[in-house]
C-alpha positions in Angstrom: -1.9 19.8 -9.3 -1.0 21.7 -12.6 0.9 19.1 -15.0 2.3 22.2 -16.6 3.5 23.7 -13.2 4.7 20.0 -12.1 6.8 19.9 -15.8 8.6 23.2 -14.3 9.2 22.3 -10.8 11.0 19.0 -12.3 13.2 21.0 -14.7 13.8 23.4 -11.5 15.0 20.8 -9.3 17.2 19.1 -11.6 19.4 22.2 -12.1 19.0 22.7 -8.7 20.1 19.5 -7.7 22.6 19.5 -10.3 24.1 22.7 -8.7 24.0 21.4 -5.0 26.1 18.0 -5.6 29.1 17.1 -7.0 27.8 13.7 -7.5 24.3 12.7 -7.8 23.5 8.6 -7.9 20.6 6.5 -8.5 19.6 2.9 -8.0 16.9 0.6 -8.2 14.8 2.6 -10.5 13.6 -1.1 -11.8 11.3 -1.4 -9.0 8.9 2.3 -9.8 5.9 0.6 -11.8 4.3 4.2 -14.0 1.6 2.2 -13.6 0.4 1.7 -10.2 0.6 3.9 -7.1 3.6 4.2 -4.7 3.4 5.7 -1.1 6.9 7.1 -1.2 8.7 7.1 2.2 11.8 7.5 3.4 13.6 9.1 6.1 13.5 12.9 6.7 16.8 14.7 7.7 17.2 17.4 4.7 14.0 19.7 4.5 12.7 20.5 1.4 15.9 18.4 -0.6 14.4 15.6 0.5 10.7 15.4 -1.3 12.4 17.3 -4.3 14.8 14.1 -4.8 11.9 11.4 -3.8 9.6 13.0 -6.4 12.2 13.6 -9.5 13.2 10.0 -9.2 9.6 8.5 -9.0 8.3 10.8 -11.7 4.8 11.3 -12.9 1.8 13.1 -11.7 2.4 13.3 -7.7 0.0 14.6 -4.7 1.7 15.7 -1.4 0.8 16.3 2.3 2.6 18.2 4.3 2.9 20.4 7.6 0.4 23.3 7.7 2.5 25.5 9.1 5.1 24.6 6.7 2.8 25.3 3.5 1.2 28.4 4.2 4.5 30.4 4.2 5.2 33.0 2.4 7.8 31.0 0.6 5.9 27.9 -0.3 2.9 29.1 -0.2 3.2 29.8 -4.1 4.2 26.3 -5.3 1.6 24.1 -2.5 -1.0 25.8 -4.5 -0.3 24.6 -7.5 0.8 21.0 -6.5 -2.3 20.9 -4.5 0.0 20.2 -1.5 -2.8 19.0 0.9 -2.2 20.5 4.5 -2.0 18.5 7.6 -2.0 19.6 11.4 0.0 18.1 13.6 -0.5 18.1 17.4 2.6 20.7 18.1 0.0 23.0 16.1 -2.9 22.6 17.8 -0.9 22.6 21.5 0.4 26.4 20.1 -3.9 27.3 19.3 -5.3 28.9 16.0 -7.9 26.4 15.5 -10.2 23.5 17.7 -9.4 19.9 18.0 -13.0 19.4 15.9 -11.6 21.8 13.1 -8.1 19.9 12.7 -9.9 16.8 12.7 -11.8 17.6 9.7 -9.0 19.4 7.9 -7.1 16.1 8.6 -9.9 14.2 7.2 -10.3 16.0 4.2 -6.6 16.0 3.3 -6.0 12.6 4.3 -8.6 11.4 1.9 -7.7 13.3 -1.6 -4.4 11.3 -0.6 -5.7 8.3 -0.5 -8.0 9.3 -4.2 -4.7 10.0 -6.0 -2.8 7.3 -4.6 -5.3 4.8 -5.7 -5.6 5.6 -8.9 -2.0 5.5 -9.9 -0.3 8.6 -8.7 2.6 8.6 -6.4 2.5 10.1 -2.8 5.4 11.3 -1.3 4.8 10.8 3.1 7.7 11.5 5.9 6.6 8.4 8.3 9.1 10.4 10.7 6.8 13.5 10.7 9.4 15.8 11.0 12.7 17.0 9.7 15.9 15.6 11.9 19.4 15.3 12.4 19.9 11.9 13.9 21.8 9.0 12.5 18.9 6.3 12.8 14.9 6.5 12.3 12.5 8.7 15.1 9.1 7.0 15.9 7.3 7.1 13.2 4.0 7.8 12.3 0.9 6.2 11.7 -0.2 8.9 8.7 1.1 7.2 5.8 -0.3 3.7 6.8 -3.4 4.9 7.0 -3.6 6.8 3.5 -2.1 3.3 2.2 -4.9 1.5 3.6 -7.5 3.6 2.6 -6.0 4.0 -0.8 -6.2 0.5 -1.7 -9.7 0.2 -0.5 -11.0 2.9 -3.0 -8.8 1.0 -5.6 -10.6 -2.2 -4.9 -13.8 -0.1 -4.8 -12.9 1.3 -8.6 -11.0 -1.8 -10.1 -7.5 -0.5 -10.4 -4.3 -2.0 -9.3 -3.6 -1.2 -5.6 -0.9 0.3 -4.6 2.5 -0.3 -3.2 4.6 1.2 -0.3 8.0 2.2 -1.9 10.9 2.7 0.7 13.6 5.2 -0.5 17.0 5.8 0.9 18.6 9.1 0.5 22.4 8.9 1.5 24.1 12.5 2.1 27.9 12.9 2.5 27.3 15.7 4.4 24.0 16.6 4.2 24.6 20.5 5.2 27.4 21.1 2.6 26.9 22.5 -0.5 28.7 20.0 -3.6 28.6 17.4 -1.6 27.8 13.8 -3.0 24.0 11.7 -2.8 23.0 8.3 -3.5 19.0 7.6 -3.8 18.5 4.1 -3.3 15.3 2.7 -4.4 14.1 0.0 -2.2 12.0 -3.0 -3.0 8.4 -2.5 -2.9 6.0 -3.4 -0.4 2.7 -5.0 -1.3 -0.1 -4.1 0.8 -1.8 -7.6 2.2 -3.8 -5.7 5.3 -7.3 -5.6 5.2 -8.6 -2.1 6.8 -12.0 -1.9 6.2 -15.2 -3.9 6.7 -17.7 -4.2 4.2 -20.2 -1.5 6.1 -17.3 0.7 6.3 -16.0 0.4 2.6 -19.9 1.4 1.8 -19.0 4.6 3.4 -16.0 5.3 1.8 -16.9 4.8 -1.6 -19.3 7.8 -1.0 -16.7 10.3 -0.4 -16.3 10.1 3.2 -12.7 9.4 5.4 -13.2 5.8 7.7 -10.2 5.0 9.9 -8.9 1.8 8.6 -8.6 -1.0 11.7 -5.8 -0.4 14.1 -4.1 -3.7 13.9 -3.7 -3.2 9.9 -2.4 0.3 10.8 0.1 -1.0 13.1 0.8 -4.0 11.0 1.7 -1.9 7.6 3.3 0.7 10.0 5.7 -2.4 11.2 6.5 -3.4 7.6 7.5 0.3 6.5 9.8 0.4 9.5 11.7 -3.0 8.7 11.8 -2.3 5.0 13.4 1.7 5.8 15.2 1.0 7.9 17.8 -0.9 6.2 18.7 2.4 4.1 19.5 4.0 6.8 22.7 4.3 9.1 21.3 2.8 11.6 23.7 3.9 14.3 23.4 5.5 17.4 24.9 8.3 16.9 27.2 9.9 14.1 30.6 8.9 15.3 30.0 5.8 15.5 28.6 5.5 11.9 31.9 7.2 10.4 33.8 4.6 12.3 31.6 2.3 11.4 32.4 3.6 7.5 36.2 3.9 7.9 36.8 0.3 8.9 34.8 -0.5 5.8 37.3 1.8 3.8 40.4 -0.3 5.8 39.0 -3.6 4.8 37.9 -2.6 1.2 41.6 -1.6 0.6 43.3 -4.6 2.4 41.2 -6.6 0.2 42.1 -4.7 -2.9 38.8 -3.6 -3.6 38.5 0.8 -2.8 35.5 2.1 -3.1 35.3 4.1 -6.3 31.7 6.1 -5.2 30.3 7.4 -2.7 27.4 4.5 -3.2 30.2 1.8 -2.5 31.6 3.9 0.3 28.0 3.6 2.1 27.5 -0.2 1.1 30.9 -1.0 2.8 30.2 1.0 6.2 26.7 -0.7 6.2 27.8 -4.2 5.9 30.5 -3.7 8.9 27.2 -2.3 11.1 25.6 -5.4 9.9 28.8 -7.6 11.2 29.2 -5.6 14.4 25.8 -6.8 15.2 26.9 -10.4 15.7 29.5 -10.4 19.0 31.6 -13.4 16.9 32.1 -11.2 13.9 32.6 -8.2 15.8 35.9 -9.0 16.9 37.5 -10.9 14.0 36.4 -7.5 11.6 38.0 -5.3 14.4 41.3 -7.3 14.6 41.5 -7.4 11.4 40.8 -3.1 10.9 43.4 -2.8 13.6 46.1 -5.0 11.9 45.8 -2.8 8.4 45.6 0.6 9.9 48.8 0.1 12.1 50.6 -1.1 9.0 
């Protein structure tokens, strides 16, 4: 993409994120590394907020893929040309016609690939492993897209000599995601080094002249296992919304009985996520329930 049109979409979406919430946290910037290539993912429940806060905080040149029937609107179709947002057809798509299985395929192909390029040689790529935009309280299935740009990506960079890249897990946390002023807290995961081996010899032949090679489907399902236990952690979690603002206001009971409030609304998630943890193991489920119920009735 343009570097000058990527230097205004950054200014954009800091006053437009600046206008949105009423409190706007970061952590774990320590682990984005300018100089090698992150596969950004995280979980997918605020449409366009969410790449707009995954890329601000990673910085740098970025490529994108996205839906093709999301980028060729009217009202994005201005800004995926200049970020060179590479299109990608899902099957919903193809089952509603405008174009043949061979024809996505290569379109796949083709964006899947310049991915890959710019991801090996040190850009950051921001993926939705979810595929889609939703409004549940844990993660969907996820998809086996990003793994495979990953996988091909750090083929080409062993192919060229350059660092490979990492997998970067990032948790957005919305008060209320809907609401406008409401409060955020990006958390930065640790990053996941890519140990899989997707490609023969024969195969990396092919690749390094300019063609897309499925990597092997055990690394796909391998690296695609590792995104999943190292997302889903910054995430709720919980079955269903209710049960994580329960799961939140018992942290809030205990915080205070022990004299320690949470002051943010990045201590207000950590609390709620270590009493989802606790409520996990039946012997510390009841002690931290007796224990809520004893400070709320007093």
């Amino acid at each position: 993409g343009s570097r000058t049109w990527v230097s205004i979409f950054f200014f954009l979406v800091r006053r437009t994120l600046a206008f949105q919430f009423k409190n706007h946290q970061v952590s774990g910037k320590r682990n984005i590394d300018p100089k090698r290539g992150d596969l950004c993912v995280a979980w997918h429940t605020n449409g366009i907020i969410d790449p707009a806060l995954v890329l601000l905080h990673r910085g740098g040149q970025f490529v994108v893929g996205g839906r093709h029937d999301l980028v060729t609107r009217r009202s994005l179709r201005f800004w995926a040309k200049r970020f060179s947002v590479q299109p990608v057809l899902r099957q919903a798509e193809l089952l509603r016609g405008g174009c043949s299985e061979q024809e996505a395929k290569a379109l796949n192909s083709r964006s899947l690939r310049r991915l890959s390029e710019g991801l090996s040689k040190g850009l950051s790529c921001a993926l939705f492993p979810e595929g889609t935009s939703h409004s549940s309280s844990h993660l969907l299935r996820l998809r086996t897209g990003p793994s495979r740009v990953a996988l091909v990506a750090k083929t080409l960079s062993e192919l060229e000599g350059l660092p490979p890249p990492r997998v970067l897990p990032i948790g957005l946390h919305y008060r209320v995601r809907h609401l406008h002023r409401t409060d955020v807290w990006v958390e930065v995961g640790k990053p996941v080094e890519i140990e899989e081996e997707g490609h023969l010899d024969e195969e990396k032949k092919e690749i390094s002249q300019g063609t897309w090679v499925e990597p092997a489907a055990e690394a796909v399902h391998s690296l695609q296992h590792k995104i999943r236990s190292n997302l889903s952690p910054l995430t709720p979690q919980a079955p269903d919304w209710s049960t994580h603002r329960a799961w939140q206001l018992i942290g809030h009971i205990l915080a205070d009985h022990e004299r320690q409030r949470p002051k943010s609304w990045r201590e207000e998630v950590i609390a709620g996520r270590q009493i989802g943890n606790q409520l996990q193991n039946p012997g510390e489920q009841d002690r931290t329930i007796e224990e809520a119920s004893v400070e709320l009735m007093s």
